[in-house]
N, C-alpha and C positions, 0 to 999 in steps of 0.2 A: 486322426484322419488317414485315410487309405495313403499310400506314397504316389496310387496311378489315378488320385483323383486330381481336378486340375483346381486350385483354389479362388472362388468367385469372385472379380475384384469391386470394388465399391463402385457405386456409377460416378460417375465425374459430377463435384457440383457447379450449377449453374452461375453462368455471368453474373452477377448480382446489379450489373448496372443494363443489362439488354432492356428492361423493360424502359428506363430513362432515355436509351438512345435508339428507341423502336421512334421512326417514321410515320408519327399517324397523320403526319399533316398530306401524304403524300400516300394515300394506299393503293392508288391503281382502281379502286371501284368505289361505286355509289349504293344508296341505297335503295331499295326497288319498287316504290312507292311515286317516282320520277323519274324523269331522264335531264340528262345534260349533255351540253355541247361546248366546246373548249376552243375557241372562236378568234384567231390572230385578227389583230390590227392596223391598219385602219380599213383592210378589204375584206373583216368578216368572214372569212374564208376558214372554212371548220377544220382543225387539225387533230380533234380527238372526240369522239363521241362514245355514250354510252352504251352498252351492246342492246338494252332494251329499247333504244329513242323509237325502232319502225315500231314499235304496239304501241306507241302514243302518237308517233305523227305520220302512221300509214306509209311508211316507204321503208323498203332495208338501210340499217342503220350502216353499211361498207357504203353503199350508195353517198351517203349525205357526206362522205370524208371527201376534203378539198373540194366542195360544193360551197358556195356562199350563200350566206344567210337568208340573203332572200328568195333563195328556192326553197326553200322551206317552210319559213312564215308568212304569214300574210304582210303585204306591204305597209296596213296603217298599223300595225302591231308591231312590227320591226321599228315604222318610224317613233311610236310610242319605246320603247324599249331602248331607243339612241338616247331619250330625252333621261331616261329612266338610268340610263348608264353614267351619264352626266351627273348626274347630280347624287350617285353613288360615288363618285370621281372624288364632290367633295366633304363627302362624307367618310370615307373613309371604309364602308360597310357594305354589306347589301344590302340592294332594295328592292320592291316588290310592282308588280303591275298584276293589278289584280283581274280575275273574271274576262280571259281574254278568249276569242276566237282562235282555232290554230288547222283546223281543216278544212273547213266550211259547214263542218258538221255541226247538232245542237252543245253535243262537250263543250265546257267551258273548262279556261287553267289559269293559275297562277304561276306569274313566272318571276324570276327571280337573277336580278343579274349585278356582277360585278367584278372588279379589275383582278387580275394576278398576271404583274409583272405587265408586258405591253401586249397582253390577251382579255379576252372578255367571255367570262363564263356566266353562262346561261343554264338556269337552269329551270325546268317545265314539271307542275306536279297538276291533276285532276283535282277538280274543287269535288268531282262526284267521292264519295266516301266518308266526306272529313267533316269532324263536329264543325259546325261554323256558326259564330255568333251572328244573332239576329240585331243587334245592337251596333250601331259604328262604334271601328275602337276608339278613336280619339273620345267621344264621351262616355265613354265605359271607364275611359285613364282617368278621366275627369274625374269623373263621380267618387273612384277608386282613390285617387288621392285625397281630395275631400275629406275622407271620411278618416285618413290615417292623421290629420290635423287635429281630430280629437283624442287623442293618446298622450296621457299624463307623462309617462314614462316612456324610455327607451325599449323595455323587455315589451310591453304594452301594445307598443308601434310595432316591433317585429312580427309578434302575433295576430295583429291585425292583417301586418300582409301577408302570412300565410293564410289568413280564413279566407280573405278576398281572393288569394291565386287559386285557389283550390276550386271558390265557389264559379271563377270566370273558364278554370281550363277542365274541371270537373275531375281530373286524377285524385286517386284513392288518400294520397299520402301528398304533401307538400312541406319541405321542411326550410328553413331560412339557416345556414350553413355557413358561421364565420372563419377565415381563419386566422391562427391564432400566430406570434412573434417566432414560434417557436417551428413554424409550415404545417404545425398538426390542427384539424378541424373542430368546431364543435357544435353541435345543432343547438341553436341558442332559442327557436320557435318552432312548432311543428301542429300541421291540421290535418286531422286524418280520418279514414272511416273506421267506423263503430266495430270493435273485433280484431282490427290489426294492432301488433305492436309497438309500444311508443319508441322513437328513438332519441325522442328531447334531452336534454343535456349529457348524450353520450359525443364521446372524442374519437376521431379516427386520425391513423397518423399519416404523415408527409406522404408516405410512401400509396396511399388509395390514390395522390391523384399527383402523378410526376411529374415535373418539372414543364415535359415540352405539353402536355395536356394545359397546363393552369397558364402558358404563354399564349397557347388557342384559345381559352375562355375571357383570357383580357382583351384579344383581336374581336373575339366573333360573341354577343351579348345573348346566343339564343341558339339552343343547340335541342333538337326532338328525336326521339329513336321511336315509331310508332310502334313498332315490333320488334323487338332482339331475337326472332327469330327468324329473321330474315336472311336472306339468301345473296348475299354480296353480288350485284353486275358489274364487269367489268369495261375501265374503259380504256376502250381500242383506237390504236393510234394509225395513222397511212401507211406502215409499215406489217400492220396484223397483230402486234404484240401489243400489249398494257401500255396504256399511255402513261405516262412517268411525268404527271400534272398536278401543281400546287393546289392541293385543296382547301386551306387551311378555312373561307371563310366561304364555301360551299354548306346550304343546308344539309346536301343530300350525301356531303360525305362518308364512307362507311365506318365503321368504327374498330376497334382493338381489337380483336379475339379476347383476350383477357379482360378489357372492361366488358364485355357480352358475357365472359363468360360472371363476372364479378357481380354483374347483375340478377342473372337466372340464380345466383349463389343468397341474393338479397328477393330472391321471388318477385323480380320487378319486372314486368311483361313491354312496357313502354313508360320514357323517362321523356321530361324534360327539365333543362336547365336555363336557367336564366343568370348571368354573371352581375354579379354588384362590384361596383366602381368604387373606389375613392382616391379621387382623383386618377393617377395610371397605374394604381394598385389597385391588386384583384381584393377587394376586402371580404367577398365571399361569393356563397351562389344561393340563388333559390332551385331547391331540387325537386321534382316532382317523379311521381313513382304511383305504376297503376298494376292493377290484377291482372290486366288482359290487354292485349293489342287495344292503342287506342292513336287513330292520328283527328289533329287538330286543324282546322284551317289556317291559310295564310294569313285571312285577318285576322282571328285570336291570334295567333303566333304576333303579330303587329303592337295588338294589343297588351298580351305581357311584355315584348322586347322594349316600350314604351313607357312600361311600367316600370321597369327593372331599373331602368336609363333614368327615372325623373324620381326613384324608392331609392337609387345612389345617392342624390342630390342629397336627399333629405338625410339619410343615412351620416352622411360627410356633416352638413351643419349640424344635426344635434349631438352628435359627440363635440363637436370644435366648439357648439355651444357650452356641454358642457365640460369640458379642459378649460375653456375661457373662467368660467365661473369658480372652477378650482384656482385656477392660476389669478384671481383677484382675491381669492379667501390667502393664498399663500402670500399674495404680495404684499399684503396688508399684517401678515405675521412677519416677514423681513423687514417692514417698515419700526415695525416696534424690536424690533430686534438692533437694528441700525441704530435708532433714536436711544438705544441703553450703552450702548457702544461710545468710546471715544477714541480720542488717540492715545492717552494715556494708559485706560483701562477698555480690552481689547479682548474679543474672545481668542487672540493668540495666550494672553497674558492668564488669563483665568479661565479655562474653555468651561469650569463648573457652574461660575455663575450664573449662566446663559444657560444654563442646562434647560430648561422650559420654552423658553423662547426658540432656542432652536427647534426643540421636539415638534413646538408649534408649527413652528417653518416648513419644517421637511421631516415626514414623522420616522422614527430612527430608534433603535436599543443603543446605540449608543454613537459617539461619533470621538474625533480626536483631534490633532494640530502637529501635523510631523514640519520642522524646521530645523536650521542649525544647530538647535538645545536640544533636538531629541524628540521624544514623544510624549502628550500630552493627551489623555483619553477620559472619558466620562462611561459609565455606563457599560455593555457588555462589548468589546473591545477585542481584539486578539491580543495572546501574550506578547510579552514587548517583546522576545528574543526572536519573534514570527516577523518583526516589523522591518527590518533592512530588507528580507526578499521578499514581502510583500511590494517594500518602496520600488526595489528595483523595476518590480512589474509594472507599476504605476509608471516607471521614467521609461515603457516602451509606447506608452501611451502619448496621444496629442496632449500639448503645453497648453495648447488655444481652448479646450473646451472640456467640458467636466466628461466622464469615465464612470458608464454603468452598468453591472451587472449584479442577478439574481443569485448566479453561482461562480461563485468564485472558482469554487477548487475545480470544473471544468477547463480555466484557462489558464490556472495557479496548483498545479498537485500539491506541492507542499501545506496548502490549506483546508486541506480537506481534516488535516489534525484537528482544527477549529471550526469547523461548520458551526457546530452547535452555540459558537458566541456569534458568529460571523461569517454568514454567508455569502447575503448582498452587500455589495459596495458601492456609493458613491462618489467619486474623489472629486473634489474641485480644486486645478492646480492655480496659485496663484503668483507664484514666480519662476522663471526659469532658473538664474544662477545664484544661490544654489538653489535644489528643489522644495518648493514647501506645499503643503498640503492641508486645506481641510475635509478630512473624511468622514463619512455617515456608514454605520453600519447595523446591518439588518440579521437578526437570529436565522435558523434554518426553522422553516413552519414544513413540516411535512404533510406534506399533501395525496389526497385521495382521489385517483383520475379513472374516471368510467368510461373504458371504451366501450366502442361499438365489437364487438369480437375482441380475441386475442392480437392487438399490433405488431405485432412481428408475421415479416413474409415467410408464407412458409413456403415448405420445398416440397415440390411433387413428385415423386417417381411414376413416371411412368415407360412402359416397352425398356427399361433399363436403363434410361435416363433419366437427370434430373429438369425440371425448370421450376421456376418461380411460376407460381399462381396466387388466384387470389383467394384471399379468406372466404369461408365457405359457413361458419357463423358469424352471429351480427348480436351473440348476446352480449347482456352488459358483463364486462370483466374487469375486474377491479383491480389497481394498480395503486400502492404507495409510492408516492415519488419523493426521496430524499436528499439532500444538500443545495436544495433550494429556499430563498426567502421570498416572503413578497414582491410580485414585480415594481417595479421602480417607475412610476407614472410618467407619461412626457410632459406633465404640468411642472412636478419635482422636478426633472431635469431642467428645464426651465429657469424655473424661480433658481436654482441650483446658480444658471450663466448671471442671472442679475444678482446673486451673493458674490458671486466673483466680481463683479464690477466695481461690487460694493467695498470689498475686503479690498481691494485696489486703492480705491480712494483711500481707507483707513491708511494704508502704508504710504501713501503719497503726503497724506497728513501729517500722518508719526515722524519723517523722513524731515520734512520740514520745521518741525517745531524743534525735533531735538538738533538738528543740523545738520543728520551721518553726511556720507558719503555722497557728495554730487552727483559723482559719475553715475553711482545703481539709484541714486534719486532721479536723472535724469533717464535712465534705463525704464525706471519703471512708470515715468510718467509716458513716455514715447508707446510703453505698452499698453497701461488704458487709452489713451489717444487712440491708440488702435483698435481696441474691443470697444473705445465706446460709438467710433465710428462705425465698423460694423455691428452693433447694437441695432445704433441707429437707423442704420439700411434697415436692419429686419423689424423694427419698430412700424416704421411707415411703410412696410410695405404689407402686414399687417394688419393698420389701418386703411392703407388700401382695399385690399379683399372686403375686412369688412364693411368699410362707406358701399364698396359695388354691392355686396350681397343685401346690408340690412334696406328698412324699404322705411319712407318718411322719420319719424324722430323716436323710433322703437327704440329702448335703452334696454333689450333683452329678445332673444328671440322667443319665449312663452309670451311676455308682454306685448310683443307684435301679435303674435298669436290669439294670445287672450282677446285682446283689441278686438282685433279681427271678425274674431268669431263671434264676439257682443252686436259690433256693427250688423254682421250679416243677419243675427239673431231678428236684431230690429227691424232692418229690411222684410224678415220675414214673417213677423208679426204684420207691418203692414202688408205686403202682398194676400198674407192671408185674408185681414179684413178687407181688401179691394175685393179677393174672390166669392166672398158671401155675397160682396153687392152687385157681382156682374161686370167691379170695372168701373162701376158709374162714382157714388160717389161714397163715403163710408163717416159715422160720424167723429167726428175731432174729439171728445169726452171718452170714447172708448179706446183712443192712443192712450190719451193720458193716463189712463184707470190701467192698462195692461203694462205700462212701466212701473207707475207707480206700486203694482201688485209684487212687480222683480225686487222691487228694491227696499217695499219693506212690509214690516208682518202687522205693522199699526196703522189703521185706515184714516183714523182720528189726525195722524200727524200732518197728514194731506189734504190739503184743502182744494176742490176745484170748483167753481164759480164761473157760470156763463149761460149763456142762452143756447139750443140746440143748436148746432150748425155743423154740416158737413164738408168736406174738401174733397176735391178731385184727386184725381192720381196722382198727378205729377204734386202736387204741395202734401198730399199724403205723404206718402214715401221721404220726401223732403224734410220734413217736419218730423218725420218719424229717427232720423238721424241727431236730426236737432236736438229733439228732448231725451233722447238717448243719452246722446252726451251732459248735459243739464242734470240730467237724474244720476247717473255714475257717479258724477262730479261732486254733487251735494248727499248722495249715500258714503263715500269715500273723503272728502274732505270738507263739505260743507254742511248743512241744516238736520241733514238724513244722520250724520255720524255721530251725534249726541244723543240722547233720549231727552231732553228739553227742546230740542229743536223742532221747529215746525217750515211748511213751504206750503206758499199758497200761488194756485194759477189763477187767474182771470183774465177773461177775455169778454169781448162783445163788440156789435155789430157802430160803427160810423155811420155820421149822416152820406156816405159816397158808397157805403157798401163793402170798403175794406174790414178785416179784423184785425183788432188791435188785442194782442196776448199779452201780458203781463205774468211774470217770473220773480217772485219774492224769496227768501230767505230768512228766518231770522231764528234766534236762539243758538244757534252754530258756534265752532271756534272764531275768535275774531279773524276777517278775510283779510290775505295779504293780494296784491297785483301779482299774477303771479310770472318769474322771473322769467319763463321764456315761452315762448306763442306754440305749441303742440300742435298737433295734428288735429284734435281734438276742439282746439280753439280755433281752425282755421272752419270745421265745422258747421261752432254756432254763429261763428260772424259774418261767414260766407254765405252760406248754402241760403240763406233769405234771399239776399240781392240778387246773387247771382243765379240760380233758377227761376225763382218768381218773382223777380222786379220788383222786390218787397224791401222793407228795411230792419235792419238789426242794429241792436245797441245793448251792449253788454258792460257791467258799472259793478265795479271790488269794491263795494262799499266793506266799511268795518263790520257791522252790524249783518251783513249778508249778500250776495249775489241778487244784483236785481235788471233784469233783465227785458227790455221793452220790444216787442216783432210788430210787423203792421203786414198782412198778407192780401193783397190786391182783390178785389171784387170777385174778378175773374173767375177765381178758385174757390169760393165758399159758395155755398147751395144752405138752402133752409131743412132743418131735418125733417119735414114732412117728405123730402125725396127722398130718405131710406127709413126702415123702421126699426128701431130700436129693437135690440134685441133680449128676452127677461133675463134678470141678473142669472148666471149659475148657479145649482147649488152647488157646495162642495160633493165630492164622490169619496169614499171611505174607501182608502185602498183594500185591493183584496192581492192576498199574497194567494199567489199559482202553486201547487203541489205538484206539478210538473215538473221532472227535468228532462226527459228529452222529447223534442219537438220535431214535428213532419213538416218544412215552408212548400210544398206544391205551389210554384212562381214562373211563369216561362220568360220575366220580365226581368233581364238580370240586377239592373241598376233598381230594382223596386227587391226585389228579392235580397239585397245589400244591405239595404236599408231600414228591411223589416226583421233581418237578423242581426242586425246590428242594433236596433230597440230591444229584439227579446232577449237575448245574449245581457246587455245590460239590467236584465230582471234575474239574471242568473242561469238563465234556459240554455240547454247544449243542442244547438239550430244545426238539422242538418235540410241542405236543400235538391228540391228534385225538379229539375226546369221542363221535363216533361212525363205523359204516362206511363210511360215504358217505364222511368227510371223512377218514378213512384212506386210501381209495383217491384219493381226489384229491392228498393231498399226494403220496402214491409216485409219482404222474404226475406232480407240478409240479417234484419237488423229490427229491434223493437224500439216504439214511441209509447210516449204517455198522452200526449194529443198532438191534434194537427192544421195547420191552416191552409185550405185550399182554393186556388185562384177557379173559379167558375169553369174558365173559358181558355183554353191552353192551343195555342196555334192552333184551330179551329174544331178542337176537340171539346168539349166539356170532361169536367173531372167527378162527374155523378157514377163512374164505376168504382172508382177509388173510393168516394163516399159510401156505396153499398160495401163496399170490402170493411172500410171502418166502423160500419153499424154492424157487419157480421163478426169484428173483432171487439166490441163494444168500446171502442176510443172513441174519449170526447172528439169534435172539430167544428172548428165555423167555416164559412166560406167568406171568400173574400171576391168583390167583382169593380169595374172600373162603370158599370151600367148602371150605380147606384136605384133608387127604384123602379127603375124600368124593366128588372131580369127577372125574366117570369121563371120560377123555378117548380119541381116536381113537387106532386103534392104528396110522396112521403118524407120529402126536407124542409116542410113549411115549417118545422119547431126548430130548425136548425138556426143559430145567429150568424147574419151577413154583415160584413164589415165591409165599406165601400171603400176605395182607393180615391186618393193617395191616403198609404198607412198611416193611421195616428198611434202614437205611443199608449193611449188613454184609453184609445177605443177598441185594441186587442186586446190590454189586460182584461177591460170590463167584459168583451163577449167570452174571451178564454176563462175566464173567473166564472163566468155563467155557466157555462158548459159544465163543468168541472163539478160546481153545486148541483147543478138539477140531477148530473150523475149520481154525487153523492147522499140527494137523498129519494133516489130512483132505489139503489142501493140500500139504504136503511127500510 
């Protein structure tokens, strides 16, 4: 190099912590889709406003500073918005007043207010623009949750609410985003459109979403960016300069540079997020992500922040449900572990014999018994000469409660010698002087982590500087990850504190038979005293939680579940026969014949005997519970559960005009009384008297369930008042060659419903709530057939149909006018399926369609 050149120096690298301690709760501007106003208390009196508020409420926005409130708003909308402030107060959150007046003009807004500090911000967005559900959200939540009740599994249920967020907020991509012990994420569900990338089970780390961001996502349940390219307003305070105001639980807050730019780097045009709870842990978020600018209404906005808040709930119990279910399979392995155990012979004394039992316990490659004698180990173990500084590690640890980790040599270097026997640890200490220990240890499984891009932040140079930015790919990149074990469940931990309790007792035993030492005999009983005390607390309080959460005599939350959903099944079996009749009256023979159908495949084994007769609503429905329960009962433990067994109903008409039913059983296991009164039994002995003034008498005989009802005048009708309907034939399934499906539905909670039937035929449902976005999809994206709703907020969908016969895809139509919808006469060969969707009756027209193609075709 020349001696007169000057040599270029490195650029300086960036803070590595600025992006952790960037201010986003606090940016000085909103974003430009509303305005806001930043409102002291209790005189309303504006102290900071948005520079755009005069293009929404028609006055310069320098104007409206230290003006109060009500020269601004309307007076019955201000008083609405006091009320609306209130009860954000206790809540905690914001809250919404929808479709308000604010000039006198036809504009309509929603507004949105809530507390920061002893101010009240307000804030105002135009309902003109924004997608807005035609559905109220509370029964849109409804329906929505509803349908996540049917999810076998966990993975199941996540997925389900991603197809529902997607289908209610209409973004491209929706993903359900846990995170993980370790603060890195992982899309555990995702629903997306046709042609985008999947990002399902990739991993992003800590560092996508920093510390003061994921403190805002636990405050605030619902955050939308309709555009990332939006043009940050600033908000001006009485002195002319940025007002310097707590945004944190503002809609219209503006956002990072860096997450905007993180976004345009993930091609995501408008995002929202919804935050999942468990308990005041952020457990994760549901993220949504679209191709183009897109804003939502306040009531959808409503409507997922609703969802999100009651998708936590459920989130929190079926895991705790199932750690509960683990944690009785483990405690039932310490029990027989215990019961081999004595004072004598001790897994201090032989920790091999137990070698099973324990692994049963708490599953483990090996485990050991460090005491006064030294070390004692089974299985893959660290060398003994690793074990003093291993102990010592362990004596920095709490005495009170077991110690666990996946990686050791992270908190221990010296062990990283031994990963390969011994990675994870868990120690349960069970005396203080001296220390003793039984330990579990876990091999190193090396593992294979798919991120979303390369996790490491990288460094940007630019203009000769460095800074942190954000990753600007999102493929998947594969990482080995080593000197880790198995994570350690918080079941295992668990059961781990009641081994300790246990191995307590054992030495309080030993102590006593052989006689040692008083003083550490009296030491160590002062110390379970103490752990079983606090035990105890955490015992009942435990049962606490669960008595509040479980509901009647559920002994599982599936089996509450299942319950549940049989009951409401039957409900809905009768509602349906009341609808064929009008309501009036429907016959009694065809309850019984549609249970009877559920519960067994032999017609022979059912016997029903009685003269025509039908019941009204109210002993319908009634009765319909009843024999619900009757028929589970004796499919499950009585007459139905053998293949010798038989049941026979009879009924008929009194000289008064009541019905008298009768409920037999015989050929069954012999019948015990059974030991405690169910929910179930409060059912069949109830629900006579107590609705229809009738009477019930239910008898355990040995020989079978016999069962006597007498149902009052009142409610029986002779069957010439409805007409019997011809038996069915069977229908021979027809499997669909179809896999992807057009739902044209402008009806969301029917459009849920109907993809939620096909979907369980194996069909990949994508839905289009109106023209416009029927046509787009056929553009973006191909179908094998399609189902379209007639009559679309007051359009009909006969162009879409002409578009489908000039692409030659099968399709039926679907209408809520059943034979009344006079349709064109070149879709008189098209099949109409009427509303409300049947499961049976799409297959059969989509199965039609599909053949007469195929041999249009041949």
């Amino acid at each position: 190099m020349d001696a007169s050149e000057t040599p270029t120096a490195a650029p300086p690298m960036p803070d590595l912590s600025a992006c952790e301690r960037e201010r986003i709760h606090m940016p000085g501007a909103i974003q430009p889709h509303g305005c806001l106003l930043f409102c002291a208390l209790p005189s309303w009196v504006v102290r900071a406003v948005s520079a755009n508020a005069g293009a929404f409420l028609g006055r310069d926005a320098a104007s409206m500073l230290d003006a109060t409130l009500d020269t601004i708003l309307p007076g019955k909308t201000l008083h609405d918005l006091r009320n609306v402030l209130q009860a954000s107060m206790v809540s905690g959150g914001a809250e919404r007043l929808l479709d308000q007046p604010i000039d006198g003009g036809p504009e309509r807004y929603d507004i949105t207010v809530h507390m920061s500090a002893s101010n009240a911000v307000v804030e105002i967005v135009p309902r003109r623009g924004a997608d807005t559900l035609a559905t109220d959200p509370i029964t849109l939540v409804k329906s929505m949750v509803g349908r996540l009740k049917r999810a076998p599994t966990l993975e199941r249920f996540l997925q389900l609410a991603a197809n529902q967020v997607r289908a209610v907020t209409g973004f491209d991509r929706v993903m359900v985003y846990k995170f993980l012990p370790d603060g890195s994420g992982e899309v555990k569900a995702e629903a997306l459109r046709s042609g985008l990338p999947p990002f399902l089970g990739l991993r992003y780390p800590t560092s996508d979403i920093p510390a003061q961001a994921r403190a805002l996502y636990r405050r605030q349940w619902l955050r939308l960016i309709p555009d990332v390219a939006y043009e940050p307003v600033p908000l001006l305070a009485a002195s002319g300069t940025t007002a310097d105001a707590d945004l944190s639980l503002a809609t219209l807050r503006s956002v990072s540079p860096v997450h905007i730019e993180y976004l345009r780097n993930m091609d995501s045009h408008a995002t929202l997020t919804i935050s999942l709870m468990a308990g005041d842990a952020l457990w994760g978020l549901i993220a949504c992500h679209h191709s183009s600018p897109r804003r939502i209404s306040s009531s959808t906005c409503a409507a997922a922040e609703l969802f999100g808040q009651i998708f936590s709930l459920q989130i929190e119990a079926k895991e705790q449900a199932r750690e509960l279910l683990l944690v009785e399979e483990l405690r039932r392995a310490h029990d027989r572990l215990m019961g081999a155990m004595s004072a004598q012979v001790s897994i201090f004394d032989e920790p091999g014999r137990f070698e099973d039992a324990v692994k049963a316990m708490i599953p483990c490659d090996g485990f050991g018994v460090w005491s006064e004698h030294g070390f004692k180990g089974v299985g893959s173990v660290p060398p003994i000469e690793a074990m003093p500084d291993l102990i010592r590690h362990l004596g920095e640890r709490d005495t009170h409660a077991p110690y666990a980790t996946g990686a050791l040599a992270r908190e221990l270097p010296s062990a990283a010698a031994y990963t390969a026997e011994a990675s994870g640890v868990l120690c349960i200490p069970f005396s203080r002087t001296p220390r003793e220990y039984l330990i579990f240890f876990r091999r190193e499984v090396a593992q294979t982590v798919t991120w979303g891009g390369d996790p490491n932040k990288p460094v940007v140079i630019e203009n000769g500087g460095a800074r942190i930015g954000p990753r600007k790919s999102f493929d998947a990149w594969k990482e080995v990850v080593h000197g880790q074990s198995l994570p350690w469940r918080p079941a295992e931990v668990q059961i781990a504190e009641t081994l300790r309790i246990s191995l307590l007792e054992v030495i309080l035993t030993r102590a006593d038979i052989v006689n040692n030492e008083r003083r550490a005999a009296q030491e160590s009983q002062a110390i379970l005293v103490a752990e079983l005390n606090h035990r105890v607390k955490n015992i009942l309080a435990l049962i606490r939680s669960l008595v509040r959460q479980s509901r009647q005599n559920a002994v599982s939350m599936e089996g509450f579940a299942g319950d549940l959903e049989h009951r409401i099944r039957a409900l809905a079996l009768a509602h349906d026969q009341l609808t064929q009749t009008g309501w009036a009256k429907a016959p009694f023979r065809r309850l019984l014949e549609a249970e009877a159908r559920a519960w067994t495949h032999s017609p022979d084994r059912v016997a029903l005997v009685g003269p025509g007769v039908t019941l009204d609503s109210r002993a319908y429905q009634a009765l319909a519970l009843v024999f619900h329960e009757l028929m589970t009962n004796a499919a499950k433990y009585g007459a139905l559960s053998q293949p010798s067994g038989r049941l026979t109903v009879t009924w008929s008409r009194e000289a008064s005009g009541d019905l008298r039913i009768e409920w037999r059983e015989l050929g069954g296991p012999p019948v015990k009384p059974p030991q405690r009164r169910g929910f179930g039994s409060v059912i069949v002995e109830q629900t006579v008297p107590f609705e229809l003034r009738g009477e019930s008498q239910v008898q355990y005989l040995t020989q079978g369930v016999h069962g006597t009802f007498r149902i009052p005048a009142l409610h029986i009708g002779d069957l010439q008042e409805v007409e019997e309907d011809a038996p069915s034939q069977p229908v021979e399934p027809i499997t669909l060659d179809a896999k992807r499906l057009l739902l044209v539905e402008d009806s969301m909670m029917i459009a849920l419903d109907a993809q939620a039937m096909l979907a369980e035929e194996g069909l990949d449902v994508e839905v289009a709530g109106t023209i416009a976005d029927a046509e787009r999809l056929l553009t973006v994206d191909s179908f094998d057939v399609a189902v379209l709703d007639v009559n679309l907020s007051g359009e009909t969908s006969f162009g879409v149909a002409d578009r489908l016969f000039s692409l030659r895809m099968p399709f039926v139509f679907a209408t809520g006018y059943g034979e009344s919808i006079v349709m064109p006469e070149r879709f008189r060969g098209v099949p109409v399926v009427s509303k409300p969707y049947d499961g049976a009756a799409l297959r059969l027209a989509l199965g039609g369609v599909q053949a007469a193609q195929a041999l249009e075709a041949a």
